[in-house]
C-alpha positions in Angstrom: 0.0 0.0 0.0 1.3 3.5 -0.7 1.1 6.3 2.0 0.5 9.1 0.2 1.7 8.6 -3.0 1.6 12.7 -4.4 4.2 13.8 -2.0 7.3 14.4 -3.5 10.9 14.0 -2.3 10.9 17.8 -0.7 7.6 17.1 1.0 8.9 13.7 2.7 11.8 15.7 3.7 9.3 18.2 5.3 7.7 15.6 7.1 10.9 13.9 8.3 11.7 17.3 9.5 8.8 17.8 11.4 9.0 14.4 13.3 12.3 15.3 14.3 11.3 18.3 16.0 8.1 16.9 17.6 10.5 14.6 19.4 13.2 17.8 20.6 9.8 19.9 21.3 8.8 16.5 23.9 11.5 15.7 25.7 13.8 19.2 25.6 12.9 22.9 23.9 9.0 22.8 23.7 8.6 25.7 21.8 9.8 24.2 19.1 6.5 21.9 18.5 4.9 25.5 16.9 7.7 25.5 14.1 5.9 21.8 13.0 2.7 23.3 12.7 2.8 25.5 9.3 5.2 22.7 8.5 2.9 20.7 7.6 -0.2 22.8 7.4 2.0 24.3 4.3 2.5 19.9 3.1 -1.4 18.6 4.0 -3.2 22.0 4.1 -5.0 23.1 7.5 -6.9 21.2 8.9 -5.6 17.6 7.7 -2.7 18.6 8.8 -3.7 18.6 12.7 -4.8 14.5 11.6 -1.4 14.3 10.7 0.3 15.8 13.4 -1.8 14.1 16.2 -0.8 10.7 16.2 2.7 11.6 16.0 2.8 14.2 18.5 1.0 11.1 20.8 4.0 9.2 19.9 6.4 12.2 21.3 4.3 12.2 24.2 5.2 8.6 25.2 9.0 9.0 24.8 8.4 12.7 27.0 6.9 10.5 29.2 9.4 8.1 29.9 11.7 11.2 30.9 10.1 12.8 32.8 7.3 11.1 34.1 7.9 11.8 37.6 8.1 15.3 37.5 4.9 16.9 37.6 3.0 19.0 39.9 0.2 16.8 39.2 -2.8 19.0 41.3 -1.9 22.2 38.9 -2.7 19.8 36.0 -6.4 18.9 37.2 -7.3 21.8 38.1 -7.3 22.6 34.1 -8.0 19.7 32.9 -12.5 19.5 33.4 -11.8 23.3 31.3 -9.5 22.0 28.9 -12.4 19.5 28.2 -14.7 22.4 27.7 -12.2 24.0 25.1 -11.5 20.6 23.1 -15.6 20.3 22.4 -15.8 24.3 21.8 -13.0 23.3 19.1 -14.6 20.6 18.0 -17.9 22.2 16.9 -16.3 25.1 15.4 -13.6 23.2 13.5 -16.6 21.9 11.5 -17.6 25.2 10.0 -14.3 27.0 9.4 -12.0 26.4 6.1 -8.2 26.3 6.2 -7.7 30.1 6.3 -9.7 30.6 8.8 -8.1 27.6 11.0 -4.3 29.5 9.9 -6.1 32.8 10.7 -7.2 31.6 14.7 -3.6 29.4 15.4 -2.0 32.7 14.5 -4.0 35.0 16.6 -3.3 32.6 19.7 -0.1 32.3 19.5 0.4 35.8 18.8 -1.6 36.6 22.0 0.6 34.0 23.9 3.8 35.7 22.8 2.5 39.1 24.1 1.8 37.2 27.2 5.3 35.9 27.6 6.8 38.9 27.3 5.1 40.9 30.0 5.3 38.1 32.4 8.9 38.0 32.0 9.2 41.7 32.6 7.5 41.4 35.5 9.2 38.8 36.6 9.0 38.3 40.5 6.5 40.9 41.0 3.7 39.1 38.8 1.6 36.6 41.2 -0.7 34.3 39.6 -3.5 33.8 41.7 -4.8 30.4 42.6 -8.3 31.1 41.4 -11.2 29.0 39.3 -11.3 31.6 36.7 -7.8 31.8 35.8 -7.9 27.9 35.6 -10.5 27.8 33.3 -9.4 30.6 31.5 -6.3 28.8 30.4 -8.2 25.3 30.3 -10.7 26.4 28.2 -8.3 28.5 25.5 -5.7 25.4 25.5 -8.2 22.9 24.9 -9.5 25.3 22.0 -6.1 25.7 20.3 -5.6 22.3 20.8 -8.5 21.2 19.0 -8.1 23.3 16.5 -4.6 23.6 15.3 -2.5 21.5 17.9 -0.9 24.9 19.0 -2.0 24.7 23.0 1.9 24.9 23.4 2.5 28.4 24.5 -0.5 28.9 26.4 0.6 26.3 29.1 3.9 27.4 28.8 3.0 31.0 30.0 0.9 29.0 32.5 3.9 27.3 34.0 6.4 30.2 33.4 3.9 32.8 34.8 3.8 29.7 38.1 7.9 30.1 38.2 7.6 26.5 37.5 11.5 24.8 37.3 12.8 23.4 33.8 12.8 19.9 34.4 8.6 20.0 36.2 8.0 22.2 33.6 8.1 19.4 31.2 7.2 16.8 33.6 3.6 18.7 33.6 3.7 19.5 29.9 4.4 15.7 29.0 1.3 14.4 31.2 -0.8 17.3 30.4 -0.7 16.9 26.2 -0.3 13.4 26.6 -3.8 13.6 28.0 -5.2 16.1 26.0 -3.9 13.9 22.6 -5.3 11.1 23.2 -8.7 12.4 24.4 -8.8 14.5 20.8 -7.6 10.8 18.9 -11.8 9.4 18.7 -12.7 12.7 18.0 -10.9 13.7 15.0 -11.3 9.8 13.6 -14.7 9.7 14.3 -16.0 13.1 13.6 -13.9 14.9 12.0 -12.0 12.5 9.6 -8.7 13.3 9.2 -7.2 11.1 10.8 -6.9 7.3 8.7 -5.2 4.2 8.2 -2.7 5.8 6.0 -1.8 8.1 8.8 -1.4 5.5 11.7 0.9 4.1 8.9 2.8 7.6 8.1 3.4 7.9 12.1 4.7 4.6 12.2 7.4 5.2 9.4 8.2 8.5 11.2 8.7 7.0 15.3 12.5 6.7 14.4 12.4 9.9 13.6 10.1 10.9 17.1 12.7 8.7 18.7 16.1 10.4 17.3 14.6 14.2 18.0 13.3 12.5 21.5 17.0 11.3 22.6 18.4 14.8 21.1 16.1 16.7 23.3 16.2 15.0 26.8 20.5 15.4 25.9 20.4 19.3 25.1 18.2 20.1 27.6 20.6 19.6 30.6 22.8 22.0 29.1 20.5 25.3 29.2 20.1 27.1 32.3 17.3 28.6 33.4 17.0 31.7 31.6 18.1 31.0 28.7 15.1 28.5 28.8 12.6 30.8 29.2 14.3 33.4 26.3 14.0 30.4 23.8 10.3 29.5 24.6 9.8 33.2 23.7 11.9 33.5 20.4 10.3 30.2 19.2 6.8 31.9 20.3 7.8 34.8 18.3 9.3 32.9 15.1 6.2 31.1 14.9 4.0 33.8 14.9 5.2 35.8 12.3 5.5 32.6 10.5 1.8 32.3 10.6 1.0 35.3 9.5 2.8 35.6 6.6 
């Protein structure tokens, strides 16, 4: 059987690309999962790219896991989780009626907002206390779940979630790794089912590209013990940034 058989040489090389950075985003610099999504929005078009990308970002999210599974702050994460519900069927209903412009047009507008957000938190710095309140939870639970639905690009909202929290490197992707992990496979019977997007052929494209998840995995969880701090949280931002020029033009 052929998977895909109109892609040409560039395109698989695209593709390759992107699994390679889904596993680096998973296991080491996360903000690097928002350079894969006009990756392949600009191979498969919008919104059967985020079929494509689900099952492999799934498979990133079991080799995250094995990292880091025991580093999570576990009561932050459901505390977002019933909202992040909420979001994913708000998604889910509007994904139905919007065409690929309009998908590019809302990815970009989030994570345009989440770059803003960034910033200002890390001016603030030590001054900016985020409250432990319902409406801040659900706030972020219910706009993660919608960007995740829609365009897999939930990635810099909980990362201005966790920053904003002073949350450490290595809990930082402790609670990103269960968190999406989560998230994924709760979207997986939605976009099959209702949606569409997501078929045989791309169970079998994400099983030709886990070497590829696997290779990007074990470069991430190596390069990540060698930035500090800082310089963690400045590269979350410039990828923020990168991508959301990217997405608008």
């Amino acid at each position: 059987m052929e998977i895909f058989p109109d892609l040409e040489l560039v395109q698989w090389l695209w593709v390759i690309l992107a699994a390679l950075l889904i596993g680096v985003s998973k296991t080491g610099i996360s903000g690097l999962l928002t350079l894969v999504i006009p990756i392949l929005a600009a191979v498969f078009g919008g919104k059967a790219s985020t079929g494509i990308i689900l099952p492999m970002l799934i498979v990133g999210d079991v080799f995250a896991l094995f990292y880091y599974k025991h580093n999570a702050k576990r009561e932050d994460i459901l505390k977002l989780l019933p909202w992040t519900f909420m979001g994913l069927i708000f998604g889910l209903i509007i994904g139905g009626y919007i065409n690929d412009e309009q998908f590019k047009s809302l990815i970009a507008l989030s994570v345009l907002l989440c770059l803003f957000l960034l910033i200002y938190f890390e001016k603030k710095g030590d001054q900016l206390k985020i409250p432990d309140k319902t409406w801040l939870h659900a706030s972020v639970g219910i706009l993660a779940g919608f960007t995740s639905m829609i365009g897999n690009a939930a990635g810099p909202i909980f990362s201005v979630y966790l920053l904003a929290k002073g949350v450490d490197k290595v809990n930082f992707l402790g609670m990103t790794a269960w968190f999406f992990f989560i998230v994924n496979v709760t979207k997986l019977p939605m976009q099959v089912f209702i949606w569409h997007n997501i078929t045989v052929q791309t169970f079998v494209l994400t099983g030709l590209m886990i070497p590829f998840i696997g290779i990007g995995a074990v470069f991430g969880a190596f390069i990540i013990k060698r930035i500090n701090e800082k310089a963690f949280r400045y590269l979350i931002i410039g990828m923020t940034a990168i991508v959301a020029l990217k997405l608008f033009f």
